[in-house]
C-alpha positions in Angstrom: -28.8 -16.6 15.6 -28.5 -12.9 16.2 -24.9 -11.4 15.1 -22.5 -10.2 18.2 -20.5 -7.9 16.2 -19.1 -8.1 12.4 -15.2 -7.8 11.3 -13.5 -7.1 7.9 -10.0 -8.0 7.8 -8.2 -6.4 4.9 -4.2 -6.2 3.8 -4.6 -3.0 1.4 -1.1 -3.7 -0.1 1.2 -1.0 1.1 -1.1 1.9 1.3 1.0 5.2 1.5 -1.7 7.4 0.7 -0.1 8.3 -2.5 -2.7 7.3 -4.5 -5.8 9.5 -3.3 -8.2 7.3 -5.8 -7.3 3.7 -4.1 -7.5 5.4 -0.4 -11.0 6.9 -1.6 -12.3 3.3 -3.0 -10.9 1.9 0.2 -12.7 4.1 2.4 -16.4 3.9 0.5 -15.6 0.0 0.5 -15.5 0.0 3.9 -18.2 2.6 4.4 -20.3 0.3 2.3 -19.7 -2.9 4.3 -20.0 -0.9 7.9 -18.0 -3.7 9.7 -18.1 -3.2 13.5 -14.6 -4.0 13.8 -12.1 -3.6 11.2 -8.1 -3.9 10.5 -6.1 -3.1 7.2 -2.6 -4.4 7.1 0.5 -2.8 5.0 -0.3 0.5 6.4 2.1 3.2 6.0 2.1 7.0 6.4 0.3 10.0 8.0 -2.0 10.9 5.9 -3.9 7.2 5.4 -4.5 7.6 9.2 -5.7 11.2 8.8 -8.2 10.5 5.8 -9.6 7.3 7.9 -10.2 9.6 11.0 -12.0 12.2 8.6 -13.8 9.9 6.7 -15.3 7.3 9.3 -16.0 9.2 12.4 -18.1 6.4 14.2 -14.8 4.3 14.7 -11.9 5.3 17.6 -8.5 3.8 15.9 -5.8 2.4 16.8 -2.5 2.0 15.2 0.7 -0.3 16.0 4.0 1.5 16.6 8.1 0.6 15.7 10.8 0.1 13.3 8.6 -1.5 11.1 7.4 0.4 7.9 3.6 -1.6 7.6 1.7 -1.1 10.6 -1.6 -2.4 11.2 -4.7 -0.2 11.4 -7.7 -1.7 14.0 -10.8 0.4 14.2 -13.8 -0.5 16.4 -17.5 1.5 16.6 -17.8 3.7 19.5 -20.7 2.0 20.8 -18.1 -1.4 22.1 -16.1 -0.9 25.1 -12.3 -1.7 23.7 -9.0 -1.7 25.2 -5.9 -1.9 22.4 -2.3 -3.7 23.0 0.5 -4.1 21.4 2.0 -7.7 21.8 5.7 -7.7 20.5 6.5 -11.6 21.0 5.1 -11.7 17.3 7.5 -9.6 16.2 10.2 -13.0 17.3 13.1 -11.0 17.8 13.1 -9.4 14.6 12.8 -5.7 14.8 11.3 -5.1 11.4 8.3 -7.7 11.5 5.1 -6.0 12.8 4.1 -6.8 16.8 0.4 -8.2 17.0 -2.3 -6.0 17.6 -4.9 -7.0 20.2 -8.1 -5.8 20.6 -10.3 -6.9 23.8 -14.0 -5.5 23.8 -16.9 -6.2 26.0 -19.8 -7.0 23.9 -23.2 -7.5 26.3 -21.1 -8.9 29.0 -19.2 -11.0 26.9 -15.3 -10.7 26.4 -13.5 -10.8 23.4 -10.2 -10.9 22.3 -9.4 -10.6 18.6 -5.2 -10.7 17.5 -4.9 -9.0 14.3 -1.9 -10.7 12.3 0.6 -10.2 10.3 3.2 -12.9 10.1 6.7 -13.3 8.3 6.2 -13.5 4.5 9.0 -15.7 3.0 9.1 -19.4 1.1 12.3 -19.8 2.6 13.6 -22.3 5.5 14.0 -18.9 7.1 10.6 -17.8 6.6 8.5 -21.2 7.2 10.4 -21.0 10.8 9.0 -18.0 12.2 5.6 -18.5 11.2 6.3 -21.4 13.3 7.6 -19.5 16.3 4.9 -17.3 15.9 2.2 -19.8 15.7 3.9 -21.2 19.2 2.4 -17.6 20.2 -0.7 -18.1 19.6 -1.1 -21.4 21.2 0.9 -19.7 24.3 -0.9 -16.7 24.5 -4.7 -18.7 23.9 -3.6 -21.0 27.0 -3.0 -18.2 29.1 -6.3 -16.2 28.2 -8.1 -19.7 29.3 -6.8 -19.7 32.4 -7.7 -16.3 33.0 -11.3 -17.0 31.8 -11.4 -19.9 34.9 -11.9 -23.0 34.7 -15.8 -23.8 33.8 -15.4 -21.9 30.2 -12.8 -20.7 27.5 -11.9 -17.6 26.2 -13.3 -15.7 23.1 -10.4 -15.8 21.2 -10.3 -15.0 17.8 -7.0 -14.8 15.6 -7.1 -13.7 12.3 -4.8 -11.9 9.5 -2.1 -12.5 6.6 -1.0 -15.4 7.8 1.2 -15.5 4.9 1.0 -19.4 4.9 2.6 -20.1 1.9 4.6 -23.1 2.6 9.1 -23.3 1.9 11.1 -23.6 -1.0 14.1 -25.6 -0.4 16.2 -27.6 -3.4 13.3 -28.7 -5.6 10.2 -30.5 -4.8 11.5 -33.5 -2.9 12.6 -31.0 -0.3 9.7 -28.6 -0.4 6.7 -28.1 1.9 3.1 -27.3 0.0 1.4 -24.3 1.4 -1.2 -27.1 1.9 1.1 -29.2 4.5 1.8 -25.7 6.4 -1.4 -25.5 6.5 -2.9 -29.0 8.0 0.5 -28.6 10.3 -1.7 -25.5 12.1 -5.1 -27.0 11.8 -3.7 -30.1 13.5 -2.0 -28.5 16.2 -5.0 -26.2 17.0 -7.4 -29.0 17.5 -5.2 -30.3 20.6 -7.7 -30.1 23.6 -4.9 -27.5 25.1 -5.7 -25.3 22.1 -8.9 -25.6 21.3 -9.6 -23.8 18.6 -10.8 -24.1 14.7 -9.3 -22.6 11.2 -12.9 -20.7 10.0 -13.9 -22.0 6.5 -13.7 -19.4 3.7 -16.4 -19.2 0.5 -13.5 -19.2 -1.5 -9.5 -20.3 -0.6 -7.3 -18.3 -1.9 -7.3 -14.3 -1.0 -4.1 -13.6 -2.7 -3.3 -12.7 -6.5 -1.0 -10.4 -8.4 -2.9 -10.9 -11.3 -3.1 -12.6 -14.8 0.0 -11.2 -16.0 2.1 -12.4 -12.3 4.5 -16.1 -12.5 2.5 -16.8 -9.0 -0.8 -18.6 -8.8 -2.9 -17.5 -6.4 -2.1 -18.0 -2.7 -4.2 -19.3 0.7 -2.6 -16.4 2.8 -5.6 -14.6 4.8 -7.0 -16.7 7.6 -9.2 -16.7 11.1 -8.9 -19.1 14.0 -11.6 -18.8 16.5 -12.1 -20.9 20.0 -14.2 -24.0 19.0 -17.2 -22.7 21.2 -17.7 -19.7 19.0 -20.0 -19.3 16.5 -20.6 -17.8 12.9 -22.9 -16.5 10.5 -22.5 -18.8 7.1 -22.2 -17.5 4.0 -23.0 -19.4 0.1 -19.5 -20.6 -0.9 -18.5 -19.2 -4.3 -17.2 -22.3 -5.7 -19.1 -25.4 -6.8 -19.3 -28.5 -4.0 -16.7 -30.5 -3.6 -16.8 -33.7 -1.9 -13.3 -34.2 -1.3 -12.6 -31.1 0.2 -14.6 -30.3 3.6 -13.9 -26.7 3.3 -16.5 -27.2 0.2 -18.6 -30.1 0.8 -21.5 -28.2 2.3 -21.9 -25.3 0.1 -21.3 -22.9 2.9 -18.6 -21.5 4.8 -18.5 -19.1 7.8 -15.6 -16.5 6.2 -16.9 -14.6 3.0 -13.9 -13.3 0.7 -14.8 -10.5 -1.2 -12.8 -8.6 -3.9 -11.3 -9.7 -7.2 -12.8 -13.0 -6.7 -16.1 -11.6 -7.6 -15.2 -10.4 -10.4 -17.0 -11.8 -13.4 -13.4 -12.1 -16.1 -9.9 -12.2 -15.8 -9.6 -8.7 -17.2 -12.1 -7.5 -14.3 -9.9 -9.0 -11.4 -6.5 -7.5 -12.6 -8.6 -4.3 -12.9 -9.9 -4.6 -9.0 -6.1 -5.5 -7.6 -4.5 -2.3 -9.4 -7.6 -0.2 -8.3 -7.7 -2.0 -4.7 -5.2 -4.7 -3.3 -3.6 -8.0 -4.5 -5.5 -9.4 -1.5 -9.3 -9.4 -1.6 -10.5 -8.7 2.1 -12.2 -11.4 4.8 -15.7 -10.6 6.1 -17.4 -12.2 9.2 -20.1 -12.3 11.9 -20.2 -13.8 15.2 -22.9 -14.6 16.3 -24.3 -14.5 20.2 -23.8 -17.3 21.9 -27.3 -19.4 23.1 -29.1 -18.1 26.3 
């Protein structure tokens, strides 16, 4: 099926702008992918803003606003009609997390929403319970863009980000909670009828690493809901089949992560994450939906 519009979804890992070299190889990455819609996460100072603006003129910007210290960065092509909001009941009454950052666009006389995320990062009790709170968001805030849709159809919703889903660590493992049970906790909650909605399979799970030299495996974190009816472009997965797993039991998947996890040796990968981000970035297509 034809493609509606494309996104790249990328945490850049506290980009001050400091570093001229990793805000030029950010820039020609994204230049090379020429996503439709984009979002980088971690954002911070002027002058990443600036060199954006300078460097990719086809794209009006938008940028979230507060306390915080890492904004998030959405850019959409001039050629979609876009309206940008701010949506602070993600922030969960803490002043320091980052609000949400919506993005509604009219694509061929079709309306979408996309929330660009990114939610509390912590392993503690703490942590796990306000990335529950702000899931409750989601669900909330996808209800009421149903009913606003009417009642014969369902809104475009698409919610996507740094999840950060990397379970809690209480008082050893009898106590703790997999970032695998946080996980099937969401995907079971968003396939309520009220919800409606589905976790978008990835060509390869985990987004995350610090590395070959770093205590931490690497993480799930990055992830995109879409409402059921939507549809996307799939991409060859980038691990070998696995029957146990439906996320890799087909050989395709509709999310393709791209970054240190195309790297051929370890050596390579730490070499991308110092020259790019810990976090490889999440590329996807809609597609339009059938006449």
């Amino acid at each position: 099926m034809p493609k509606a519009f494309s996104v790249l979804s990328w945490n850049i890992e506290h980009l001050k702008g400091k570093r001229p070299d990793r805000l030029f190889r950010i820039v020609n990455t994204i230049k090379f992918e020429n996503p439709d819609i984009f979002a980088l996460y971690e954002v911070e100072g002027k002058t990443v803003y600036n060199s954006l603006l300078n460097e990719l003129p086809g794209y009006s910007f938008h940028i979230t606003e507060g306390p915080q210290t890492q904004e998030i960065l959405v850019a959409v092509k001039h050629k979609f009609t876009a309206f940008f909001s701010q949506r602070v009941e993600f922030k969960s009454s803490f002043s320091r997390l980052r609000p949400g950052a919506m993005l509604s666009v009219r694509i061929e006389g079709q309306d979408y929403s996309l929330m660009f995320l990114h939610l509390k990062s912590q392993s503690t009790p703490i942590g796990l319970g306000v990335r529950d709170v702000q899931f409750a968001s989601i669900y909330k805030l996808k209800r009421k863009l149903d009913k606003l849709a009417g009642n014969k159809q369902k809104a475009n919703f698409i919610v996507l980000g740094d999840f950060n889903t990397m379970g809690m660590n209480y008082s050893g493992k009898k106590y703790d909670i997999p970032a695998s049970a946080e996980l099937a906790r969401m995907d079971n909650y968003i396939r309520r009828r009220s919800v409606a909605m589905r976790r978008l399979s990835k060509t390869c799970p985990n987004t995350w690493s610090n590395g070959s030299g770093s205590s931490y495996p690497p993480a799930d974190l990055d992830q995109v809901l879409v409402a059921k009816h939507l549809k996307t472009r799939l991409w060859h997965n980038k691990l070998p089949v696995n029957e146990k797993d439906p996320r890799f039991n087909s050989g395709q998947a509709e999310v393709d992560i791209r970054g240190w996890v195309d790297q051929a040796t370890i050596e390579e990968q730490d070499k991308w994450i110092e020259n790019y981000s810990d976090h490889c970035y999440l590329y996807f297509e809609v597609t339009k939906p059938a006449t």
